[in-house]
TORPA-4810 file (N, C-alpha, C, O; in nm, 3 decimals):
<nodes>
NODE_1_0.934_-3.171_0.150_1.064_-3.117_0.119_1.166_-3.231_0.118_1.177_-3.309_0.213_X
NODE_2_1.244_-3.236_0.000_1.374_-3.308_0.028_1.501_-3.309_0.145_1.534_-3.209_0.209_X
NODE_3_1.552_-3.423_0.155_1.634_-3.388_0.282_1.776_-3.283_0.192_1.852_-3.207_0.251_X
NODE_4_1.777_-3.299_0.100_1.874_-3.215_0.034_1.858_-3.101_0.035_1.945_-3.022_-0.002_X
NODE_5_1.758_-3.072_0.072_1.679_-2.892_0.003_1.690_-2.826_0.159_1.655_-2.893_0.257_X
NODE_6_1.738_-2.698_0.171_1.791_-2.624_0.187_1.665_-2.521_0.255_1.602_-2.477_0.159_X
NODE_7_1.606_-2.467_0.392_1.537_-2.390_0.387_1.528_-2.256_0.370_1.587_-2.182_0.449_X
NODE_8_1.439_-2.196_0.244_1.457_-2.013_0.204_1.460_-1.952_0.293_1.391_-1.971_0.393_X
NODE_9_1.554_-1.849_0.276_1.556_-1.778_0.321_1.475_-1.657_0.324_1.445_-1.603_0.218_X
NODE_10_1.428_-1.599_0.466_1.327_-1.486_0.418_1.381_-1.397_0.334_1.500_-1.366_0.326_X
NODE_11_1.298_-1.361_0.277_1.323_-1.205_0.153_1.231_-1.129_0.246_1.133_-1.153_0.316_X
NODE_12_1.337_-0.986_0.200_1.305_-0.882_0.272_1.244_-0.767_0.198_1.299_-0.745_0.089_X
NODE_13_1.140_-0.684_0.231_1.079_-0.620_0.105_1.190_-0.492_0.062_1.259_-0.433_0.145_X
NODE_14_1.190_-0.464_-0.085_1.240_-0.425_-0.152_1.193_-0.272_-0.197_1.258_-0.197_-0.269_X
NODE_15_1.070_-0.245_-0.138_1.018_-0.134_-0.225_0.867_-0.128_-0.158_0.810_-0.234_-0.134_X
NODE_16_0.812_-0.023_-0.134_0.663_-0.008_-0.066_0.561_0.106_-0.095_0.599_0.214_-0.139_X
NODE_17_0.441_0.080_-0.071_0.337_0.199_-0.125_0.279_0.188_0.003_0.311_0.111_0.094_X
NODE_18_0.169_0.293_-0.001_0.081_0.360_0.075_-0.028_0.324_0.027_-0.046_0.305_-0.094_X
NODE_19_-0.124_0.309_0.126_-0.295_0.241_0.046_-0.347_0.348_0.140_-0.315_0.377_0.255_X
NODE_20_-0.425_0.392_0.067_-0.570_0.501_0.136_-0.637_0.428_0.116_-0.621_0.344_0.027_X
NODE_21_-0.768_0.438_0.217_-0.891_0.369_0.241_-0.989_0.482_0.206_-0.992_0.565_0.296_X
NODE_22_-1.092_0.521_0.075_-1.187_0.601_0.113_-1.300_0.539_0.073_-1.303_0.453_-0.015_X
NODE_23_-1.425_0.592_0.153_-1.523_0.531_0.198_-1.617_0.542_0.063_-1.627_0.651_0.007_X
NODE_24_-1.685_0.425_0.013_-1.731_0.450_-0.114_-1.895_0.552_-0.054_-1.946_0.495_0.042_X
NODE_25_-1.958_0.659_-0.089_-2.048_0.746_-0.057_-2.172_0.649_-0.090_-2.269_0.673_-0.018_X
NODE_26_-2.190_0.544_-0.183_-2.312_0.466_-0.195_-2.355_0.339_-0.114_-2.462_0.299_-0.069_X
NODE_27_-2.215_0.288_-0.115_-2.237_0.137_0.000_-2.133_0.112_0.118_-2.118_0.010_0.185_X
NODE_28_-2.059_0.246_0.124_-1.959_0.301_0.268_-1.816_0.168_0.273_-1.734_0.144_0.362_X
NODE_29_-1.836_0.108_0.142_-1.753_0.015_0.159_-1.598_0.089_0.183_-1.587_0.202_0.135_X
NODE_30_-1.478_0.033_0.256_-1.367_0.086_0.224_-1.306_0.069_0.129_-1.261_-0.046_0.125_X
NODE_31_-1.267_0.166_0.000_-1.200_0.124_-0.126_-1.079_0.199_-0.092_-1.072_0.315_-0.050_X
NODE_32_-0.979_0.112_-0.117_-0.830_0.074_-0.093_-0.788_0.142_-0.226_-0.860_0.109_-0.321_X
NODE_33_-0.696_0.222_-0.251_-0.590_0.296_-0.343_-0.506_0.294_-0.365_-0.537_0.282_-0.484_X
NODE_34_-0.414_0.294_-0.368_-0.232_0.303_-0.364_-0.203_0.450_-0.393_-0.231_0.490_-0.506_X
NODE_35_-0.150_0.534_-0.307_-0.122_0.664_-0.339_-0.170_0.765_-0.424_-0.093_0.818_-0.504_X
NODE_36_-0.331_0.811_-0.413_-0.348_0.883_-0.544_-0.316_1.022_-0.572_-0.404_1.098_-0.533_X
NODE_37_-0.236_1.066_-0.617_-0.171_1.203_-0.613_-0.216_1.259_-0.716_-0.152_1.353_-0.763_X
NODE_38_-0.324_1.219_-0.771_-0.424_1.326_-0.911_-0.546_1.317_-0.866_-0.574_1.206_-0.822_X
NODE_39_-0.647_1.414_-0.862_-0.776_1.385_-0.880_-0.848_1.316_-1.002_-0.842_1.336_-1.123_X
NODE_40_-0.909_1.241_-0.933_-0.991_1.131_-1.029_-1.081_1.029_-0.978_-1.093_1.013_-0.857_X
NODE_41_-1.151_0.953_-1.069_-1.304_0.868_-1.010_-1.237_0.763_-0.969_-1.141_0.717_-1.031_X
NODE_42_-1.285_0.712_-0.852_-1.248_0.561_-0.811_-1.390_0.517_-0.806_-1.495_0.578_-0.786_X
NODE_43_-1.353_0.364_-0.835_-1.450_0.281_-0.863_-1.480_0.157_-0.757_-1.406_0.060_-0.773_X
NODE_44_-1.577_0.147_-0.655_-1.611_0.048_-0.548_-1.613_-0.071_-0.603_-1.693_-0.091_-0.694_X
NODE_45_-1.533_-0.166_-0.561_-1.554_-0.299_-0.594_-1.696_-0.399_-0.574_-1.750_-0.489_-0.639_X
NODE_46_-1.717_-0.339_-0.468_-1.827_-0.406_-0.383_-1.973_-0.335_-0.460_-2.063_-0.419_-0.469_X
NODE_47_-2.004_-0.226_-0.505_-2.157_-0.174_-0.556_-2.094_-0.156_-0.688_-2.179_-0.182_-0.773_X
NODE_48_-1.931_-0.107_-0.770_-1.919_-0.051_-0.878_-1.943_0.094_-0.883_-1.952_0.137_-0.998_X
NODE_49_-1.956_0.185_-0.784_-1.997_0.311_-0.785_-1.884_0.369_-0.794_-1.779_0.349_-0.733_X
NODE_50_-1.927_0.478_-0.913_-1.814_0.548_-0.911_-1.803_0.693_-0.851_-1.905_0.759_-0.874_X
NODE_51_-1.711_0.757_-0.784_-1.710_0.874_-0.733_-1.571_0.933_-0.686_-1.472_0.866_-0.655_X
NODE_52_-1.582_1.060_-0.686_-1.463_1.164_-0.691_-1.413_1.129_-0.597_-1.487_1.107_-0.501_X
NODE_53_-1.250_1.107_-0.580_-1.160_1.162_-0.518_-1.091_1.252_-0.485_-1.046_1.313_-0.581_X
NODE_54_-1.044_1.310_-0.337_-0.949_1.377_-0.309_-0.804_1.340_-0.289_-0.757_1.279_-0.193_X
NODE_55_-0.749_1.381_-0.380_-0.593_1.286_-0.396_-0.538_1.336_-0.248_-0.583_1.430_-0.181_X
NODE_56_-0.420_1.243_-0.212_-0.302_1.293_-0.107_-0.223_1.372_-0.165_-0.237_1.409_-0.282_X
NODE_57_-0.114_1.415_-0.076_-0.015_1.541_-0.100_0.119_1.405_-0.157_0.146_1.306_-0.090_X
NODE_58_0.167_1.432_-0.262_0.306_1.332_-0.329_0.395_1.339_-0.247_0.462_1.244_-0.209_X
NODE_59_0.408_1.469_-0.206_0.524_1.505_-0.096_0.513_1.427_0.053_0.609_1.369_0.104_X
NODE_60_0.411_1.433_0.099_0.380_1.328_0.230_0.416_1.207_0.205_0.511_1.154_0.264_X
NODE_61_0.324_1.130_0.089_0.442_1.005_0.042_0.545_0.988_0.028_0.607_0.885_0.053_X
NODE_62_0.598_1.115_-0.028_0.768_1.033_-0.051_0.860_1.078_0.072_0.974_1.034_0.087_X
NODE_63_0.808_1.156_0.147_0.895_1.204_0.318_0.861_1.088_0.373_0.940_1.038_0.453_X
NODE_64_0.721_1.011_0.336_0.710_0.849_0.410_0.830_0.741_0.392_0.885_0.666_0.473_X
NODE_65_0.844_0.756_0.294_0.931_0.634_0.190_1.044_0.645_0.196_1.122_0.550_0.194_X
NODE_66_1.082_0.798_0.208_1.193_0.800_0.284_1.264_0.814_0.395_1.378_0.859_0.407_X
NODE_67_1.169_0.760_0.499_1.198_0.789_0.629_1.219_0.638_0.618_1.327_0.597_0.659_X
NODE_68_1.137_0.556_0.574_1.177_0.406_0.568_1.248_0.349_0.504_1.258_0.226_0.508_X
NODE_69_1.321_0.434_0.421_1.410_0.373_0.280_1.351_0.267_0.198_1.402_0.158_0.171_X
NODE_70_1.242_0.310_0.162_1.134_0.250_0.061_1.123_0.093_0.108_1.146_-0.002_0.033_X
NODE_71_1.084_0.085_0.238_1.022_-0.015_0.294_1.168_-0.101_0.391_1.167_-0.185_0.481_X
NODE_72_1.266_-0.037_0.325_1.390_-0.160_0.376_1.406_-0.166_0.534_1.428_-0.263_0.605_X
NODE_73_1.383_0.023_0.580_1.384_0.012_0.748_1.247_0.023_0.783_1.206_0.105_0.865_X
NODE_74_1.177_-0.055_0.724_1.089_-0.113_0.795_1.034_-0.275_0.860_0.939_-0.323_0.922_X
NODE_75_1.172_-0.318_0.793_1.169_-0.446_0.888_1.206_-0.444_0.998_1.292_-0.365_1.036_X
NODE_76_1.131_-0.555_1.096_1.184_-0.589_1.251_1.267_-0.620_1.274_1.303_-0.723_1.216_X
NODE_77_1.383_-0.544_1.396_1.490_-0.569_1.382_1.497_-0.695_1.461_1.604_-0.754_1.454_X
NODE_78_1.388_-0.755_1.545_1.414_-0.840_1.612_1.376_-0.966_1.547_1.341_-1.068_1.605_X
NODE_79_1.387_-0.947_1.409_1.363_-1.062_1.313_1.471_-1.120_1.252_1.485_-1.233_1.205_X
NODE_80_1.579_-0.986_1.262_1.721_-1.016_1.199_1.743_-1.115_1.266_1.848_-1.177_1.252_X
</nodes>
């Protein structure tokens, strides 16, 4: 770093999702989602198997998101 340069400042997150973990039924791997609120096939990274999902409720997500104000009160305040 230059002695001129200035150290960043942290950025604070802006916006957040929800990851479900469901268990792939062929090689039990955990496959990671981001909110799925439709039924549909997810696909295991680890074997490629594909198999049905049970989506979450949209409404549970967004009473999440907004209890945190889409991630903003979820920073540490003892970070401020």
């Amino acid at each position: 770093m230059k002695k001129n340069d200035k150290p960043l400042t942290p950025v604070k997150p802006s916006s957040m999702e929800l990851v479900f973990f469901y268990p792939c039924p062929f090689c039990q791997r955990q496959v990671p989602l981001i909110g799925p609120t439709q039924p549909t096939m997810a696909q295991c990274d680890a074997c490629k198997g594909h198999f049905p999902i049970v989506p979450v409720d949209d409404k549970s997500i967004q009473f999440v998101k907004i209890m945190l104000a889409n991630g903003r009160a979820g920073v540490d305040p003892d970070f401020l």
